[in-house]
NUMIFI-61210 format. One record per residue (C-alpha): x, y, z. Coordinates in steps of 0.001 Angstrom, whole numbers, plus 524288, in hexadecimal, padded with zeros to 5 digits. Each point is the difference from the previous one (the first is absolute). Layout:
residues N
XYZ/...
end
This chain:
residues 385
73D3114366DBDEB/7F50A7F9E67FB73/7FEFA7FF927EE80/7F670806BA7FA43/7FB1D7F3407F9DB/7FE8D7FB0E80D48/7F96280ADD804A2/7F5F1800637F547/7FE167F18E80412/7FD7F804E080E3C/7F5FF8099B7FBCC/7F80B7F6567F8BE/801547F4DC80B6B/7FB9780AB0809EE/7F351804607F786/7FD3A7F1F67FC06/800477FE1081020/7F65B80A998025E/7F60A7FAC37F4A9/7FFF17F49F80681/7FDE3803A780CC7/7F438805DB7FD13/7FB3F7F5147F8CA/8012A7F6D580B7A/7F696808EB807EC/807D4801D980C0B/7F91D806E58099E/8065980BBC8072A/805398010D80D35/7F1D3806D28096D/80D8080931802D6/80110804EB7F1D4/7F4A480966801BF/804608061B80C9A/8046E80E2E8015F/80EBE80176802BE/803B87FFC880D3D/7FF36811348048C/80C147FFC8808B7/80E6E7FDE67FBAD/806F57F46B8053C/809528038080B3F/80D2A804DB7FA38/7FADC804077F3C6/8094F808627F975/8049B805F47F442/8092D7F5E57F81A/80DC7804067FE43/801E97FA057F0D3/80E3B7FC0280548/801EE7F4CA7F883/80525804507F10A/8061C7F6967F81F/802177FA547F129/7F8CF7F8F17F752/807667FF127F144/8062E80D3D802AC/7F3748075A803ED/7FD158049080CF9/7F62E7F7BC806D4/7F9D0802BF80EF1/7FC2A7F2FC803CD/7F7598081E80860/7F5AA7F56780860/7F4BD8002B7F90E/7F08D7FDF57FFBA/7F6C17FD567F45C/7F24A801AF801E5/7F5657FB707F85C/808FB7F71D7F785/7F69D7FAD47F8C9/7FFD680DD87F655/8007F7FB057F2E7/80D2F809B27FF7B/807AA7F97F80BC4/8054F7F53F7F638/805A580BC37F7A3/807638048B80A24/802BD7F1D180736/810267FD037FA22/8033180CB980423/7F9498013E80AD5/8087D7F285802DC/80B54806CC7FD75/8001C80D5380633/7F8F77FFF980C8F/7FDAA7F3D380AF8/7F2537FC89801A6/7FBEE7FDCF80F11/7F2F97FDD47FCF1/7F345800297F48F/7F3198010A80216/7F33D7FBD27F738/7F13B7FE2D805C1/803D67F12A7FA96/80F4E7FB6D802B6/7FD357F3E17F781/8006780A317F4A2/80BD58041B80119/807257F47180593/8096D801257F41F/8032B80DB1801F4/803C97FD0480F97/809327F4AA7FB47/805AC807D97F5DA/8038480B2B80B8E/801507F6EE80BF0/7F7178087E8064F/7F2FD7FB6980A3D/7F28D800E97F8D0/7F62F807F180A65/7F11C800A07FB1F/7FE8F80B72809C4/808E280C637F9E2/7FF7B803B280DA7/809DA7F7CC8048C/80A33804377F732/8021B80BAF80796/802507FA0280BBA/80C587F83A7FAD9/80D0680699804CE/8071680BCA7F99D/7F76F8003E7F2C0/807B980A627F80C/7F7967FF3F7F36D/7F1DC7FBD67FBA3/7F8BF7FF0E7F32A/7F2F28027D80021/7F6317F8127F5C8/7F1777F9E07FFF7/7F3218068A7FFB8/800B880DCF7FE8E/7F58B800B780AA8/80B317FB4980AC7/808D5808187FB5D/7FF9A80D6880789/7FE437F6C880CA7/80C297F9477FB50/8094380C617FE96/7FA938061480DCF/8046D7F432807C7/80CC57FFEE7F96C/7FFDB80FCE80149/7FF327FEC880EED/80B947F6168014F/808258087E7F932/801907F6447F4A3/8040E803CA7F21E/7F6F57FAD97F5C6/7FD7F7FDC57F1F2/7F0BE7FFEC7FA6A/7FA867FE3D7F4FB/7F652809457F902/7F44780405801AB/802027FFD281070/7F3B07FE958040D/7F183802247F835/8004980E8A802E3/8096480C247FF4B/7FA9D8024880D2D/805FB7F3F6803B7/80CCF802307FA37/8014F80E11804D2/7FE277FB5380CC1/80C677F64D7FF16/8072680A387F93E/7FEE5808F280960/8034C7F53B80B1D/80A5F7FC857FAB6/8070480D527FF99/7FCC18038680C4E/806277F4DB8042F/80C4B8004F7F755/7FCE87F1027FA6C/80538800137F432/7F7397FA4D7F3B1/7FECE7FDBA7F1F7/7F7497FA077F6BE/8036D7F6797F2CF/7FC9780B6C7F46D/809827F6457F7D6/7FB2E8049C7F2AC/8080580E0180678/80E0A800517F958/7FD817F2A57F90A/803697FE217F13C/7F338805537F9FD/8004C80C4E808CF/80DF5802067FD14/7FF9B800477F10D/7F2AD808EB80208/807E38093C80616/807868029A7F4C1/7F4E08094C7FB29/803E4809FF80CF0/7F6F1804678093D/7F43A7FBB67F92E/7F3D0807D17FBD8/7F7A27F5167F9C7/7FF1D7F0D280361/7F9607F3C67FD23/801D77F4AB809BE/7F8A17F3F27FB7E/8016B7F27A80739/7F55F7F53180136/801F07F516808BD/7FA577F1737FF95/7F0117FDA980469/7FB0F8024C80C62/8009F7EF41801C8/80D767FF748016A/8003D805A780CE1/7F57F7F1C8803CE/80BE17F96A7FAF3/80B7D805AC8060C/7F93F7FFEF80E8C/7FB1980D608009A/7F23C7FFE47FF2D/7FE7F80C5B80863/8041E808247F442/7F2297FDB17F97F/7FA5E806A180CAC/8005F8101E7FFA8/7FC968008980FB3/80DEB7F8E980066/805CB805DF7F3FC/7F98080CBA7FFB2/7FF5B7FF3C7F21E/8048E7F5D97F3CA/809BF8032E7F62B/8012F80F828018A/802527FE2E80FFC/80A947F6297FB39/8062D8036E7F190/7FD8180D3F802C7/80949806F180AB0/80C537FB677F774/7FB9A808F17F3B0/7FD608099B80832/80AF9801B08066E/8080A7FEF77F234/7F79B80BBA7FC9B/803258070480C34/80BA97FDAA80106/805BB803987F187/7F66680C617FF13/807BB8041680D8C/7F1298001B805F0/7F9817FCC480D33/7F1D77FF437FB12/7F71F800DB7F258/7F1DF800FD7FDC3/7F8837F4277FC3E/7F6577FD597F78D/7FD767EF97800A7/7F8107F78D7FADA/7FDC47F26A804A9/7F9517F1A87FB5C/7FEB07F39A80418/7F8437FBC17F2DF/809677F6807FAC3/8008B7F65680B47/7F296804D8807A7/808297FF0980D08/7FDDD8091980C13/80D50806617FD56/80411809547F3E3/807DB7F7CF7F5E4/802C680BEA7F752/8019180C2180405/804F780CE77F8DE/804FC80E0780608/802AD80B8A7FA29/807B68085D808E6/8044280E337FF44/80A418089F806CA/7FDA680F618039A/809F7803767F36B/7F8FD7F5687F7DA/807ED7F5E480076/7F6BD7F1287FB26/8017A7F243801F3/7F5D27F59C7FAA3/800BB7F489807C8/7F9487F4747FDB3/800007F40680877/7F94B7F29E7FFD8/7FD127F13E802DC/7FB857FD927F163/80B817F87C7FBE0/7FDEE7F31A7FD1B/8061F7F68380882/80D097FBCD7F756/80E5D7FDFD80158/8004980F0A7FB92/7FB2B801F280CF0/7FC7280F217FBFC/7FF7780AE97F667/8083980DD37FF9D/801E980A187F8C1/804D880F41803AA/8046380CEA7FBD4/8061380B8980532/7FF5A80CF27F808/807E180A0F80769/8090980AFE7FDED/80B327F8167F98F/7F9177F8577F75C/7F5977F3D87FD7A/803017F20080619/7F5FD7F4C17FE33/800CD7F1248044D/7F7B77F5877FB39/7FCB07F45A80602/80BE87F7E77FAAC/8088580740804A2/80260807AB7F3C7/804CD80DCA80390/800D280C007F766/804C480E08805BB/8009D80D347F56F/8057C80B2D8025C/7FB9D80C627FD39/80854801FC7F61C/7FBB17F4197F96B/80A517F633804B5/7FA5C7F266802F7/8063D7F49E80848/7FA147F1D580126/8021C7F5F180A2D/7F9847F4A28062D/7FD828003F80E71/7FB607F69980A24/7F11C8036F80576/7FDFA7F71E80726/7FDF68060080CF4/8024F7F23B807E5/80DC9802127FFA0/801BD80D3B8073B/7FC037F96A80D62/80CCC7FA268017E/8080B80BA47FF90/7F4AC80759806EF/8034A7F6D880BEA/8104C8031D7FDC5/7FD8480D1D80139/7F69A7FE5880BFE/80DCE7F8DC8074B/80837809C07FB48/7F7FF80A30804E6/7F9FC7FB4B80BDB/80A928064C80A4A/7FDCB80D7C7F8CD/7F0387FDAB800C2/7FE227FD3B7F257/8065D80BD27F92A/7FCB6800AA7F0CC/7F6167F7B08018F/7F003804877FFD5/7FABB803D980C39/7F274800298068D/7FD2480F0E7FAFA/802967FAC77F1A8/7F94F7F4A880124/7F44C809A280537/802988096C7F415/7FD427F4BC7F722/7F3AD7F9FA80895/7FA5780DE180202/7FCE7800277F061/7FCCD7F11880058/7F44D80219808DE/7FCFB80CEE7FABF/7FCF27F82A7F506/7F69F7F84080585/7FB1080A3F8058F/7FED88073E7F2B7/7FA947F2117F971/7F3057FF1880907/7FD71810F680015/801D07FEDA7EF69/80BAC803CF7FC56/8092180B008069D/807967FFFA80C68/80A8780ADE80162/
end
């Protein structure tokens, strides 16, 4: 079992790896850009997750396992665990030389042509990265060979194009979840000491727009890749806080959106006020107008529901009163890097029972539907219900 301190190293190797693979101007593979192959390969069928087994007294699947588009500035988050849980068969990136580190930390062939992937034998598991544009044509291909898969928000740069996969996917019975890690993590569990909430205030700003030059992922500066800048991205994890601890499956918006600080083509600040049919509200403001700094971000929350007030600042400080007056203190961890690890645990653990407890496509679309509502709601003034 690989240390935690070693791990950390690992993450930092693997993003240093993909920094500098885009500095060295590698060109792609001409097969990068192709559409994925339309038929299944012969035999195709649906993986049997038969091979359980431990790892420090937790469950693990060492399912056989694809990563595509490794070069997401998140794949080093989840890279130790990903090392320790599943067996990679096989990464993919539009340029292998960036993520040469990654492919020596699994033992796993680098393909610049995610198509590939899918023809390797018995693939039981896939996670799903890069350009949100790819996305949707990602999860079909995987869909039709019956493969189980993980993806990351937003799925595609439309709801249109994540309905579509949602609805794929049950008709085919693939099972599928999505990394909504802020869900169940330490600032959403002391918020939840308030109850079911009526009022809440979710606050976090990220680093500049520039960092994503740095860490290899210049395609996040493009919204006809991206389909938007910090809401598209920030965004569908506050939502689905709100949603989910107001017991709710959709709000009105009313959004408003700027790019003024950094004068890019994407939003880097964006803020929602949403609004269930009993008139339930969150504020939610997200944004790339952090400096960069080893803070990395700033947070700050609050919850005021039918059990009392809880706030969090963005040091971790934590106060929750009742409503009777009583008030406890604590210090809590919010740094959201952290939850990916036991994110990918639970993905093992849960991969033979297709990923029960964990979010699924019709949350994820829950959360997106108000994300480009907003947008929506930005460019007509105002209002979206």
């Amino acid at each position: 079992m690989l240390s935690r301190v070693a791990a950390t190293d690992l993450s930092n190797r693997s993003q240093q790896s993909i920094s500098e693979g885009v500095r060295s101007g590698s060109s792609p593979s001409p097969s990068a850009s192709r559409g994925c192959c339309a038929v299944p390969p012969t035999g195709c069928r649906r993986p049997a997750h038969g091979r359980p087994g431990q790892c420090g007294g937790v469950g693990v699947s060492r399912a056989r396992t694809v990563v595509l588009g490794a070069s997401h500035w998140h794949v080093p988050l989840y890279a130790a665990t990903i090392a320790e849980v599943h067996s990679v068969v096989g990464i993919s990136d539009d340029d292998p030389e960036r993520v040469r580190d990654l492919a020596q930390l699994w033992g796993s062939p680098v393909e610049a042509d995610w198509c590939r992937l899918l023809d390797l034998r018995d693939v039981e598991l896939a996670y799903v990265f890069g350009p949100h544009d790819r996305m949707a044509e990602m999860c079909r291909a995987l869909i039709e060979r019956r493969i189980p898969f993980v993806v990351e928000k937003p799925l595609g740069t439309s709801l249109d194009q994540l309905q579509g996969v949602r609805r794929a996917a049950e008709e085919a019975r693939v099972p599928a979840t999505v990394p909504l890690i802020q869900r169940g993590g330490p600032a959403d569990t002391w918020l939840a000491k308030a109850g079911r909430l009526v009022y809440q205030r979710l606050s976090f700003i990220a680093g500049p727009p520039e960092r994503y030059d740095r860490n290899g992922n210049p395609w996040m500066l493009d919204p006809e890749r991206t389909g938007g800048g910090c809401l598209a991205n920030l965004g569908p994890h506050f939502a689905d806080l709100f949603l989910q601890r107001s017991a709710h499956t959709n709000a009105d918006v009313v959004a408003r959106l700027s790019s003024t600080l950094h004068a890019r083509r994407i939003e880097d600040h964006a803020t929602l006020v949403l609004t269930t049919a009993d008139g339930r509200e969150a504020i939610i403001e997200v944004g790339y107008a952090f400096p960069h700094s080893e803070l990395k971000r700033y947070c700050s929350y609050s919850s005021a529901g039918e059990a009392g007030f809880a706030s969090i600042d963005s040091d971790g400080s934590a106060t929750f009163t009742t409503l009777d007056g009583h008030t406890e203190r604590a210090v809590i961890d919010v740094d959201s890097d952290p939850l990916h690890d036991p994110f990918v645990r639970q993905v093992a653990r849960t991969l033979g029972e297709g990923f029960r407890g964990l979010p699924t496509l019709g949350e994820l679309e829950d959360a997106m539907r108000i994300i480009w509502r907003a947008y929506e709601a930005d460019e007509a003034g105002g209002h979206h219900g």
